[in-house]
C-alpha positions in Angstrom: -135.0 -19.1 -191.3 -137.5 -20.5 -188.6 -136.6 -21.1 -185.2 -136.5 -24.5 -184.5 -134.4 -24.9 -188.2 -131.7 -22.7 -186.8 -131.4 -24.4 -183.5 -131.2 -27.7 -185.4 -127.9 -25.9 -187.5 -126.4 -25.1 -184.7 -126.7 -28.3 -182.4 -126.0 -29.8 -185.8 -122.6 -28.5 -186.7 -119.6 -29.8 -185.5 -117.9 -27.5 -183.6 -121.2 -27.2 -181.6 -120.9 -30.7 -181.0 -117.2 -30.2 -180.4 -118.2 -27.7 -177.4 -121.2 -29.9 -175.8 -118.6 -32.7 -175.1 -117.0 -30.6 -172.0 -120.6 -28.5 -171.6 -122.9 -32.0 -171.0 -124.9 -30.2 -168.2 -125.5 -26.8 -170.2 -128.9 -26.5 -172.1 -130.5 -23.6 -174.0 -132.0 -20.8 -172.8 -133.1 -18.1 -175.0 -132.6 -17.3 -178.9 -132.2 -13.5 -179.3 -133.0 -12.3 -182.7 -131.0 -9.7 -184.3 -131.6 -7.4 -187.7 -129.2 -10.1 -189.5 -129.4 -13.1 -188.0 -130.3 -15.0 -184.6 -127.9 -16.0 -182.0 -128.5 -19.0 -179.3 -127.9 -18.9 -175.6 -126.6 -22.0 -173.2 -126.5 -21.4 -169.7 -123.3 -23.6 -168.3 -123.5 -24.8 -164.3 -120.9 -22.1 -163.6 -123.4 -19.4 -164.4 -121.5 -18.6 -167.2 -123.7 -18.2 -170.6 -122.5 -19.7 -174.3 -123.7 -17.6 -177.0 -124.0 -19.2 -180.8 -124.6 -17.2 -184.1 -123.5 -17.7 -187.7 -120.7 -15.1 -189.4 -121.0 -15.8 -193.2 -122.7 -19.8 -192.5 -119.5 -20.6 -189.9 -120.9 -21.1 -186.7 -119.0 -18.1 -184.1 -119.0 -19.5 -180.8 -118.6 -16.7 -177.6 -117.4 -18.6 -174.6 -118.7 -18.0 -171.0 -119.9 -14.4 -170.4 -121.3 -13.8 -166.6 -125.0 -13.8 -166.4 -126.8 -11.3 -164.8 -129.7 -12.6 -162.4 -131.9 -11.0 -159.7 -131.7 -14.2 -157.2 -130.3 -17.4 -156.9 -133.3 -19.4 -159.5 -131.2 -21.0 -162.3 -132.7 -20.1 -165.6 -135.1 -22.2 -167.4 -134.2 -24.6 -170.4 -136.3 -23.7 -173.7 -138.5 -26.4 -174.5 -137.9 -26.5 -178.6 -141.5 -29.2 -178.9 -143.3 -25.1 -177.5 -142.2 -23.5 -180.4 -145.3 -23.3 -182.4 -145.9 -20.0 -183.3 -142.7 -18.5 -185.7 -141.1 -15.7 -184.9 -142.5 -13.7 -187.5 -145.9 -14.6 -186.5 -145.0 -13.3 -182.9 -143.7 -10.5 -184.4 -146.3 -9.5 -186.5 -149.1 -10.0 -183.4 -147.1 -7.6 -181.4 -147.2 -4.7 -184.1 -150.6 -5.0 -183.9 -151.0 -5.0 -180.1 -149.0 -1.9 -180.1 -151.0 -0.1 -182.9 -154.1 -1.0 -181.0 -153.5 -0.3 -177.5 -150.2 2.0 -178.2 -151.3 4.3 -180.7 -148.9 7.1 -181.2 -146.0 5.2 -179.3 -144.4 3.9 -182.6 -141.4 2.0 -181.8 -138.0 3.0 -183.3 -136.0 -0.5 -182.1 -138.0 -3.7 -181.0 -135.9 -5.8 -179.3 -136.8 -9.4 -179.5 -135.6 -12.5 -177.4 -137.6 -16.0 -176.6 -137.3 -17.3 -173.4 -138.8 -19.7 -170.9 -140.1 -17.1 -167.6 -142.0 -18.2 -164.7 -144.9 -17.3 -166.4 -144.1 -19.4 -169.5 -142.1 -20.3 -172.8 -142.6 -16.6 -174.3 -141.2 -14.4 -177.5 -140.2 -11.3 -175.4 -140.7 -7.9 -177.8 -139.2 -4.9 -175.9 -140.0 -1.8 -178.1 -138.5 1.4 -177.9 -140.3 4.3 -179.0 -140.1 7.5 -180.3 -141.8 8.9 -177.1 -139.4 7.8 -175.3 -141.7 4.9 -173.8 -140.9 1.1 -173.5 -143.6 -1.2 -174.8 -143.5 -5.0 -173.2 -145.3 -7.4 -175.2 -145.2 -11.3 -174.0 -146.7 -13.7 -177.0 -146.9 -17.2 -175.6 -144.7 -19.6 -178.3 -147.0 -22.6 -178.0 -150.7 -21.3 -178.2 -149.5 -17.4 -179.3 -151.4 -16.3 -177.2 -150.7 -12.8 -175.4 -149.7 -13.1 -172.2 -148.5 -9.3 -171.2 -148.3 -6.3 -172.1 -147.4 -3.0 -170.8 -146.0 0.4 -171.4 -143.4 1.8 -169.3 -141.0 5.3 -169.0 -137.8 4.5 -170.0 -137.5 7.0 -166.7 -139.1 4.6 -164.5 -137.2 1.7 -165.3 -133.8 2.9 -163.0 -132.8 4.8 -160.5 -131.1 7.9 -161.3 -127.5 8.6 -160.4 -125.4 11.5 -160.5 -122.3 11.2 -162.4 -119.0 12.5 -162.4 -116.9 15.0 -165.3 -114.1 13.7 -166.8 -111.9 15.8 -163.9 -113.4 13.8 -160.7 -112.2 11.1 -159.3 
């Protein structure tokens, strides 16, 4: 299923429509795309987020998980009229990218969300590879037009902390 057809199930089914009634000032924010499916997130005033996916065509509805944000910038509302290039297409241009410039860093899991960033309404391909690397790929959803990429240790992306044993308190 395309993109834009999904998000017109979901705002299309009733229990959806049930939820927007007491959530007029939330709007969407990303669709993160899963092996089996896709699910849809709505960022509510509260900084709470709204998730929607479909369990066997009923829509499953996860109220108001805390959203994690590096400052106080509310996050940006997906514009749906921006969502030229399909995900598959997006997809498909990133695979590329990485056998081009990433040769030998094949990915294992590619995770894949689309999202509106300061720089842009972008499909967002995180891929994690077997060399224990972190390929970024940024595909502009209007134009698809790359707008990032880079490769990163999955060492370098947090500060190390020493844990505890099971016996420490």
């Amino acid at each position: 299923m395309r993109v834009n057809e999904f998000i017109e199930k979901v705002v299309n089914d009733s229990r959806f429509q049930e939820w927007k009634k007491n959530h007029q000032d939330s709007y969407i924010v990303h669709v993160f795309f899963e092996e089996v499916g896709m699910q849809i997130g709505y960022y509510n005033k509260d900084d709470t987020m709204t998730s929607f996916s479909f369990e066997n065509d009923e829509l499953k509805i996860t109220e108001s998980e805390e959203i994690f944000k590096k400052d106080d910038k509310k996050l940006l509302k997906l514009d749906r009229d921006k969502i030229k290039i399909d995900f598959n297409q997006g997809l498909e241009k990133a695979k590329k990218l990485q056998q081009e410039y990433y040769k030998g860093h094949d990915p294992v899991k590619i995770i894949s969300v689309l999202q509106h960033l300061a720089i842009g309404q972008v499909y967002n391909f995180t891929m994690i590879t077997q060399t224990f690397q972190t390929i970024n790929v940024k595909i502009n959803t209007d134009s698809g037009e790359v707008i990032e990429h880079k490769l990163y240790s999955l060492m370098d992306l947090g500060e190390m902390k020493p844990g505890k044993s099971a016996t420490e308190k």
